[in-house]
Every structure is written in C-alpha cells, then in structure tokens.
N, C-alpha and C positions, 0 to 999 in steps of 0.2 A: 629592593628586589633586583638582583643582577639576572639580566636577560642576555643570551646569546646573541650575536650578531645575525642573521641571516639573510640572503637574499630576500630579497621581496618579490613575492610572486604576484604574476597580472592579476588585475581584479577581475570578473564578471560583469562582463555586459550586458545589456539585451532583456528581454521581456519575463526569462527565467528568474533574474537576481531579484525579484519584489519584496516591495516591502507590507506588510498585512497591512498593518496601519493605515497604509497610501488604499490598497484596494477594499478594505472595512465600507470606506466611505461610497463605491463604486461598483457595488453589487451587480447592475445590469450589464456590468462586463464580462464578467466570469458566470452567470445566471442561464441558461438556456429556458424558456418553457415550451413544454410541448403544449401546438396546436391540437385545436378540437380535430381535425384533417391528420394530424401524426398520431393520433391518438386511436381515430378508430383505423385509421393501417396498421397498428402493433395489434388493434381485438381481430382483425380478418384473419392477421397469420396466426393468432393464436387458438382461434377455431380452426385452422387448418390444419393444426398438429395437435389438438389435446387426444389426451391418450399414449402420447407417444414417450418414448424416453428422452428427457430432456438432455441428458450429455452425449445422445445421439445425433441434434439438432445442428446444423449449420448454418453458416448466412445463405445458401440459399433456400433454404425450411423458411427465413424472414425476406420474403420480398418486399422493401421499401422503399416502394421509389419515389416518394416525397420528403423522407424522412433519412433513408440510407444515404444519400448525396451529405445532408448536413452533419450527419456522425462523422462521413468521413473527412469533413472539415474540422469537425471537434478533436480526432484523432490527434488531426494535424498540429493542433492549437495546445493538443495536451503534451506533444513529442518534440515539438519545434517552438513551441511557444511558451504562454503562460506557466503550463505544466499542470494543470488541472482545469475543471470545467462541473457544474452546479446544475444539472438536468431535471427540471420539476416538472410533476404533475402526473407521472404515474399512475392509472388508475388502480393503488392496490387496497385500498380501505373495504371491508366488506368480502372481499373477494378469499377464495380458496387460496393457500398457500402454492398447491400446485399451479395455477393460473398466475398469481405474480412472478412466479419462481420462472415460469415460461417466458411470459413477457420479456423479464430481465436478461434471461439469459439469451434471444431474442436479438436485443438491443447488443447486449456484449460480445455478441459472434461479427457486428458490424465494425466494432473496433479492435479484434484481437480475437487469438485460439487461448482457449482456457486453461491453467493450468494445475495440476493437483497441489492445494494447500496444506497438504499432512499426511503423515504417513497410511492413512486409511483409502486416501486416494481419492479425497472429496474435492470434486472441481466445481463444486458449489459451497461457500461455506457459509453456516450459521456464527455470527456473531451473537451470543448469547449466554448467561451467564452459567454455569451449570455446577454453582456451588462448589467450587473449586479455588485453591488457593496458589500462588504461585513459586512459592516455600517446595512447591513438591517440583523435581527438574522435571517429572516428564510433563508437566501443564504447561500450557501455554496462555498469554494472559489475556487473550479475548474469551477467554472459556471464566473469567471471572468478573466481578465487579471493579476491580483495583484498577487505577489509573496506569495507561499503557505505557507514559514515557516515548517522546519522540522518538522514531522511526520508519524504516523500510521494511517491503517484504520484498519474498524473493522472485520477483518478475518486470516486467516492464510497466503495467498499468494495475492499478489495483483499485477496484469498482466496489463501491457499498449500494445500496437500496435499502430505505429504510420504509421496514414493515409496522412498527411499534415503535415510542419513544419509551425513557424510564419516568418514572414519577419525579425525579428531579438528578440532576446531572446531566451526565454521559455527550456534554457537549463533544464535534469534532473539530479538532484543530490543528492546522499544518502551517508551514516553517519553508520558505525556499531553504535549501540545504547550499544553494549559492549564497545568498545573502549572508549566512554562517559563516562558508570561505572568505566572505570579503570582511567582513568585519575580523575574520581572527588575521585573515591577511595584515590589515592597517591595525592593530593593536597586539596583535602575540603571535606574529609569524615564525616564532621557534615552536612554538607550542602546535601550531598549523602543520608544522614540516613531522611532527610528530603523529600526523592523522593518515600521512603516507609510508608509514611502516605498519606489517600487515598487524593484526590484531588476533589471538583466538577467540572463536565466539561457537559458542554453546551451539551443536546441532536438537538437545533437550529431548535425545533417544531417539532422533526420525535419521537414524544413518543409513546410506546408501552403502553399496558391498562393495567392498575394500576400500572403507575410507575410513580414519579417525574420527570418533563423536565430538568431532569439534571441526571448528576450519580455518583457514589462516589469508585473512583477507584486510588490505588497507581502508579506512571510513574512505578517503575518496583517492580515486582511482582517473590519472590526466592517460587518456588514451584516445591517438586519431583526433585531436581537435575537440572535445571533449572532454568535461568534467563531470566524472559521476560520484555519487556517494552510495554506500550501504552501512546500514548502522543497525546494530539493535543491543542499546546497552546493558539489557537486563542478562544476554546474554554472552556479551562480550563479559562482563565480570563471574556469571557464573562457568564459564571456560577453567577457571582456575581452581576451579575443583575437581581438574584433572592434572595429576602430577608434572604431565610432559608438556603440558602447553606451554606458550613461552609465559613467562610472568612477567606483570603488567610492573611498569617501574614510575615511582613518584612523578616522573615527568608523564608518561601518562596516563596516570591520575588527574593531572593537572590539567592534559590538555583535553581528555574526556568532562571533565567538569566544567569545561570553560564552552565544549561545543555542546554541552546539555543546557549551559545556563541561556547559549545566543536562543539555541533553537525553541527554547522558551518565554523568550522577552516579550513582554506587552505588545512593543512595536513592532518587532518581525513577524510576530506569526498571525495567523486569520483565525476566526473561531468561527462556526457555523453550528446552529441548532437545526441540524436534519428532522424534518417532518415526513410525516408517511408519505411515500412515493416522490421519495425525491433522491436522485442518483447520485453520486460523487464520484466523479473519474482522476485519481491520481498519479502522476509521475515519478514513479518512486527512483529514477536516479535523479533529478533534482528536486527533490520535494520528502519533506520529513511529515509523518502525520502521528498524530496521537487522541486519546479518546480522555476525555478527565473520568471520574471515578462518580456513581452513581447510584441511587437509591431504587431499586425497580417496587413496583407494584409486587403485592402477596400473592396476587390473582395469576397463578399461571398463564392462562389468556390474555393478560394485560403486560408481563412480561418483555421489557424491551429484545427488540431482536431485528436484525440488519443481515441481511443476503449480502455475501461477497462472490466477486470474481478476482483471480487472477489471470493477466491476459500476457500471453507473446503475442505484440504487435507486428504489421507488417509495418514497416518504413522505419523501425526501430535503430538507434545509434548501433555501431559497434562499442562492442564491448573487451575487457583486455579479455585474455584466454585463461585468470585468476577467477575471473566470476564462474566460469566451471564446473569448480569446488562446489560452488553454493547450487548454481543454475542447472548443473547438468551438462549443459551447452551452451556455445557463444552463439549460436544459430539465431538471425534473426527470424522471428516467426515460428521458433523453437524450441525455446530457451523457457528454463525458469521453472517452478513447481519445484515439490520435493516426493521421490521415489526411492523404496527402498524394497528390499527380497518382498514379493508378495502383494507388493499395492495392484490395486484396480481399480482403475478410473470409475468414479460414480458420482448421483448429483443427490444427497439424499434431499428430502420433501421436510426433514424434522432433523433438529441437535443431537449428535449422536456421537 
C-alpha cells in the first residue's frame, strides 16, 4: 500500500478524546440520577403549565432551583467536557404522553433553545418507527427500524427520552468523533487530510430557499481553537444522485470507510441500553451517535419510541461560517434546526 506523506496533525487532548471501553467500566461518571427533591420540582412546574403549549414553554415556565444549578453544570460537562451526560429516572412509566413530553421539554429549555428537526417544523421529535424504508430519499432513518450508522445532527446538543424500549435491539451508541481523529491522525493521516475537504450530503427534500438539495461541508471542521465534526453518511453517499454534486473519489471512499469503521470499533464507542425515563444529552460536534437495528413489539402501545430535542445551547463553541449551509446560522444560541418555505415551529404529542 503506498501512502502519501503528510504532515501529521496534533492529536486531541482532554476529556473530549475518550475511549468507550475506558468509560464502559465507569458509569457513575457520566450517569446523573435524579433525586426524589428534583423530581418532584420538575411534577410542581409541570402542574404549573399542563394545558399549555408545550413549544411555548420556556426556562422560566420551569423554575428549578435545586435542579436548574446542576443542568447547568451538565451543560457544561456536555460543551466543554466529556461531551455527553446519562440522566435517569424520569418519572415517565404510566404517565400521559403530554405529561412526559412536558417534563422533558422542561428539562431541555434548562440546557438550550430548541430546534426544528425537519421540515414540518417538529421542535419535538418522535423517534419511532413508522414503517418506512430508507430506499425512499425523502425518509429519514429514525422513521424506521434499520440501523442508523454513526452520526451527527444538525445542532449543538441533541437530547433523547426514552418513553418505550423495542422487544430486542435498538441499543444506543456513540463514538468521540475525537478519538476517530486521533486514531486516523497516527495511522492514515492522508486519508484524515481527506475528511477536511468539504463533502456533498444529501439535505433528503427538507431544502431551505435558495439553496441546492444537497450541501457542501467538511466531516471535521479546525476553527478558533476547535475541532468539530459533522457527518451523516447515508447521506453524504446519497448526494450523488445528483448530477452537480461534487463526486466522491476512491480516496474518499477510502477514508469514509476507514472513519465508519474507527467510529464503530468495540473499543471506541459506548453502548447504553436506554430504559424508560432516562435522558441522553449529546454533543454532536464531538461526539458520533448511532441506534443498532431492532425488533419492536406488534402491539402499537408497546412500540419502541424516544422524544428528541435539538438544542442551541448558550456557551456553545464557535463555529466556521460553513456550518450555515446546514445550521442556518453560526449564532450561538441560534444556530441549527432545519427550515424551509412554510415550516412552523410545533411540538406534536404523536408521530406524524
């Protein structure tokens, strides 16, 4: 195999670069539980507001003053730290959809402003499967059962709740997207240098006006002291089923296969079996996440399904003025979602 020469780029330091394997073993570090005392502060403000529209709701609609102090250290832990955080205990078993959906979203106006996840302008979303395949471009593949393939979406944090699990599968698991750099850094740093040339990726019909159905962005992006990533390879390859994108060339092939395979390895990534009422807050510039592939229950009612948020955070990195294309804005505390002719912000209560 003849390899290019390349410089060799710094590695990744710090609390971001982990290794899963290292923190498998060390769950009470990344684990939050909520107290019986945070607990019933999240039921006071939720009597406070039922009735109300939920994508109306702000951090002040949740006053928490036992509980809001410590999110906003987990904020912290998810943006400057670790890059994720494991929040259990939720009381949602039992309960009305509209009541957990409160709660959560509750909790997520404490770490961030929401943002719309698809073209319909759902700033709540249903993870759920709705018989859908991913064969068709305008799906998207938390709308089926198939395994989602590491990635990002398009904001700063992005919050699961899970409502239901599936009758077997649908494990979640993430990947620092640092740990990937450093590893392709000290073994194929040609193939690395190849993840900063921008990529087209598939927008899958949710286009904003005047833009191409596609967009043209590097997997990771060195800006202001800063390394971020964005990735979503199902649709960086189906990009190419539009004429003008640029076309993907054997090297990268090669070096997408090589950052598909790090961000999958036994030892890099975490796996976590999400039970009911338990949160997941992730950092999707350095952090890869993915869902394996899952067998639900027949029973409609018993049906696996997970409430998301997507959040612009306050204290959030800068970002280049490429992310744009995707985000909208580089705005911290403003950025991110996707809008196009016609959306309208809503939180719906059901999969839709």
């Amino acid at each position: 195999m003849n390899v290019d020469v390349q410089p060799r780029r710094s590695l990744i330091t710090g609390p971001s670069a982990w290794i899963g394997a290292d923190l498998a073993k060390r769950p009470a570090e990344w684990t939050y539980i909520l107290s019986p005392a945070e607990v019933a502060e999240i039921e006071t403000c939720l009597r406070s507001v039922q009735g109300r529209d939920i994508a109306a709701l702000t951090r002040t609609d949740f006053p928490l003053p036992t509980l809001g102090p410590v999110l906003d250290r987990l904020r912290d832990e998810i943006l400057n730290g670790r890059g994720f955080v494991l929040i259990r205990g939720l009381p949602v078993e039992g309960r009305p959809i509209a009541e957990s959906a409160a709660m959560y979203w509750g909790i997520g106006t404490h770490l961030g402003n929401a943002r719309s996840q698809n073209a319909k302008g759902h700033v709540l979303g249903h993870v759920r499967d709705l018989g859908l395949h991913s064969s068709d471009p305008r799906v998207r593949i938390y709308q089926t059962t198939e395994r989602q393939n590491f990635h990002t979406d398009s904001c700063d944090i992005v919050g699961l709740l899970c409502l239901k699990t599936a009758k077997a599968g649908g494990l979640s698991s993430i990947t620092s997207s640092m740990s990937v750099y450093n590893r392709m850094a000290q073994e194929r740093p040609d193939l690395l240098e190849r993840l900063f040339i921008p990529f087209a990726t598939d927008r899958r019909g949710e286009v904003p006006a005047g833009k191409n159905p596609w967009f043209d962005i590097p997997v990771y992006n060195d800006y202001q002291g800063h390394l971020s990533a964005i990735y979503a390879p199902h649709y960086v390859r189906s990009s190419q089923r539009f004429p003008e994108a640029r076309r993907l060339t054997p090297q990268d092939l090669e070096a997408l296969a090589m950052f598909d395979r790090l961000a999958e390895d036994a030892t890099l990534r975490l796996d976590m079996a999400l039970r009911p009422g338990d949160m997941q807050f992730v950092h999707n510039h350095t952090i890869l996440h993915d869902r394996t592939a899952f067998e639900d229950w027949p029973e409609p009612e018993r049906k696996r399904h997970l409430l998301r948020l997507w959040l612009a955070a306050p204290g959030a990195r800068p970002l280049p003025p490429i992310y744009a294309e995707r985000y909208g804005s580089v705005t911290v505390g403003d950025r991110g979602g996707i809008i196009v002719p016609g959306t309208m912000l809503n939180a719906p209560l059901e999969p839709v």
